[in-house]
C-alpha positions in Angstrom: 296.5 -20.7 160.5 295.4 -17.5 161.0 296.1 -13.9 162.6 293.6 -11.8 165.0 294.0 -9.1 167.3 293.0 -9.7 170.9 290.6 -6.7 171.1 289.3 -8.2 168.3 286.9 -10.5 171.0 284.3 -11.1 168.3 286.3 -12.6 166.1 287.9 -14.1 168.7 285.1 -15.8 170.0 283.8 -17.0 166.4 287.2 -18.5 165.4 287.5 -20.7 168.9 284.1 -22.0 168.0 285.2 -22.7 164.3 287.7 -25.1 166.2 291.1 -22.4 166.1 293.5 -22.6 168.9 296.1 -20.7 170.3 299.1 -20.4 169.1 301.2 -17.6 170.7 301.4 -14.0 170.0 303.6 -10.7 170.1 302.2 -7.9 172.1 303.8 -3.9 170.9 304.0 -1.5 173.9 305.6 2.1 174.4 306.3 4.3 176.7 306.0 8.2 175.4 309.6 8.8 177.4 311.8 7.8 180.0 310.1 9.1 183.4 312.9 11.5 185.2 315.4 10.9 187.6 313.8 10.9 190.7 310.8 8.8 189.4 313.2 6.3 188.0 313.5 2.6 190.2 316.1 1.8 192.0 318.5 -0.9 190.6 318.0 -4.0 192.2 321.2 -5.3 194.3 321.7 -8.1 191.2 322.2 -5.6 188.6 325.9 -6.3 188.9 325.5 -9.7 187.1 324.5 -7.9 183.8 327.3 -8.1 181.2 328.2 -6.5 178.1 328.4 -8.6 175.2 329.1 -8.0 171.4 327.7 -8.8 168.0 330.6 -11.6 167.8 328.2 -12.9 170.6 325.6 -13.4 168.5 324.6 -17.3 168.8 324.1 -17.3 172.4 321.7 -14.1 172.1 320.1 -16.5 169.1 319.7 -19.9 171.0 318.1 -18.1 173.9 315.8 -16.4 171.4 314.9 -20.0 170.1 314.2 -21.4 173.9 311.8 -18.3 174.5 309.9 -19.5 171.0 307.9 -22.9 171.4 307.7 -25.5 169.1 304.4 -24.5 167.5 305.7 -21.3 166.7 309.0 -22.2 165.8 306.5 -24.0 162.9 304.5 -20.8 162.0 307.2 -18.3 161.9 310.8 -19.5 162.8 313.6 -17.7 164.9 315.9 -16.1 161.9 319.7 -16.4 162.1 320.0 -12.9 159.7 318.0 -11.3 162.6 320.8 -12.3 164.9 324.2 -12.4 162.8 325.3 -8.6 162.1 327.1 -8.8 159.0 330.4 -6.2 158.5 328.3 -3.7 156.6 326.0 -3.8 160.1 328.4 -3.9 162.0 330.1 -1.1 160.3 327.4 1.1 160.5 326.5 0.4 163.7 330.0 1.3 164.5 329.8 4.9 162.5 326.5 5.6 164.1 328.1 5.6 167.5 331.3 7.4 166.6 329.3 10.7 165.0 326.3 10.7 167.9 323.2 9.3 166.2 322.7 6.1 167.4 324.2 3.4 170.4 323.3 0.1 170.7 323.9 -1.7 174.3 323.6 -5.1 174.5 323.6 -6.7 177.8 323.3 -10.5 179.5 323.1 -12.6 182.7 325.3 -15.2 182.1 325.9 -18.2 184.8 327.4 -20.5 182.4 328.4 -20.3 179.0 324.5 -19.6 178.0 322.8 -16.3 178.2 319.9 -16.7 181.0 318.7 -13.4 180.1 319.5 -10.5 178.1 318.5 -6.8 176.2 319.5 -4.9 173.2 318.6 -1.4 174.0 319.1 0.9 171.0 319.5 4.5 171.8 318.7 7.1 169.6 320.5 10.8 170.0 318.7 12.9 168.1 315.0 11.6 166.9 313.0 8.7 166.8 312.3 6.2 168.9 314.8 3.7 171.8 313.9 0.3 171.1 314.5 -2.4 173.5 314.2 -6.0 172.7 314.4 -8.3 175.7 315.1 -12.2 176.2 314.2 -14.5 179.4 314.5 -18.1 179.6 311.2 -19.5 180.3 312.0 -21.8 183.7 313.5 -18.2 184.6 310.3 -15.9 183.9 309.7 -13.7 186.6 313.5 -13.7 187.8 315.2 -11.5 185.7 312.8 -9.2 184.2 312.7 -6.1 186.8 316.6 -6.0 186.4 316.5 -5.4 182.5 314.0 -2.8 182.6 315.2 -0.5 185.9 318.8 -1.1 184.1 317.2 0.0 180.6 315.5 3.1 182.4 318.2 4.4 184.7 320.5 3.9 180.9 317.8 6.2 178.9 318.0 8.6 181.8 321.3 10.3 180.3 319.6 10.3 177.0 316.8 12.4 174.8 313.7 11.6 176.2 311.9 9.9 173.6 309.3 7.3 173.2 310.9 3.7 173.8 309.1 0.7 172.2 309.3 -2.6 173.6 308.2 -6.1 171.9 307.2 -8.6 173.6 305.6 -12.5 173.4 302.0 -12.7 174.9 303.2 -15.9 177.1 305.6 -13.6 178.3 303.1 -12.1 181.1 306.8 -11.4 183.9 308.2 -9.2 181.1 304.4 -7.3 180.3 303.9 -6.9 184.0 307.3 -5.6 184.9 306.9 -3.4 181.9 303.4 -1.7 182.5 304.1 -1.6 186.1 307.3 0.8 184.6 304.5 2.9 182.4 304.5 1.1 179.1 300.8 0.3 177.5 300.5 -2.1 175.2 299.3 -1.0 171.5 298.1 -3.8 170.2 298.6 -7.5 170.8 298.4 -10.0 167.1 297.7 -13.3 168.2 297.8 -16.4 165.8 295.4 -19.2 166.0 295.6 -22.7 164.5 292.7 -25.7 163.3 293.5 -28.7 163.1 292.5 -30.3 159.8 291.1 -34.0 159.6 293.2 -36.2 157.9 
């Protein structure tokens, strides 16, 4: 197994011919800041259906993460429970960040069922830094859901400092990249991972 960047087309090319595959991949984009008011999209009419959920919420949030992962990456580099479970220190200082104006976190899901179909963790910053969203679609629902999180994550950062908001994204993901660059985001590098197959 092995890691390449997707400008990278040389090496690109020379790997496939070595006999490497395809993986998966995580694509970085940013968006310097939040574009003002009047160049902000409207909410779709659906928005109503995202919910606010807590940390205490955090195994639906981490079995949707899992659905967006396929199995072959699931074998590389597997969905972590810690990166899910906010233990009471986190949870704590989450908590204190809020309560003296540094930091808010928002997290919010479509839910039809008990599942999460979709959902964001938006993490404002107050003062300095950066926002960082982190977004989750089922994949039969790609392409449904993906407008709504970001023209809810905008029209959110609107009451905020205008800083540079960084999303992460999977490279199969192409509903949540094109909802996102249509919105002004550029990606800053995409690492894709590549497999051989070794004869037994």
């Amino acid at each position: 197994v092995l890691q390449v960047y997707a400008k990278n087309t040389t090496a690109r090319h020379l790997y496939e011919q070595l006999g490497f595959d395809y993986m998966g991949g995580k694509s970085e984009l940013r968006l310097d800041q939040c574009p003002p008011s009047a160049q902000l999209p409207e909410q779709p009419p659906e928005i109503a259906s995202l919910f606010p959920f807590s940390a205490q919420h955090w195994q639906e949030l981490y079995e949707l993460a899992n659905c967006q992962h396929h199995t072959q990456a699931q074998w590389w580099r597997a969905i972590r429970r810690n990166d899910f479970q906010s233990t009471f220190e986190q949870q704590v200082s989450e908590w204190f960040a809020n309560l003296i104006g540094r930091r808010t976190v928002y997290r919010r899901c479509v839910q039809i069922t008990r599942r999460f179909e979709a959902a964001l963790l938006l993490t404002v910053q107050r003062w300095k830094g950066e926002h960082q969203l982190q977004m989750w679609v089922r994949p039969e629902n790609y392409g449904k859901y993906e407008e709504q999180l970001i023209a809810w994550t905008l029209q959110t950062l609107r009451d905020y400092p205008r800083l540079p908001i960084t999303l992460e994204l999977t490279t199969e993901h192409t509903a949540a990249l094109e909802a996102a660059q249509a919105h002004g985001f550029q990606v800053e590098r995409s690492l894709l991972t590549m497999r051989r197959k070794v004869d037994e």
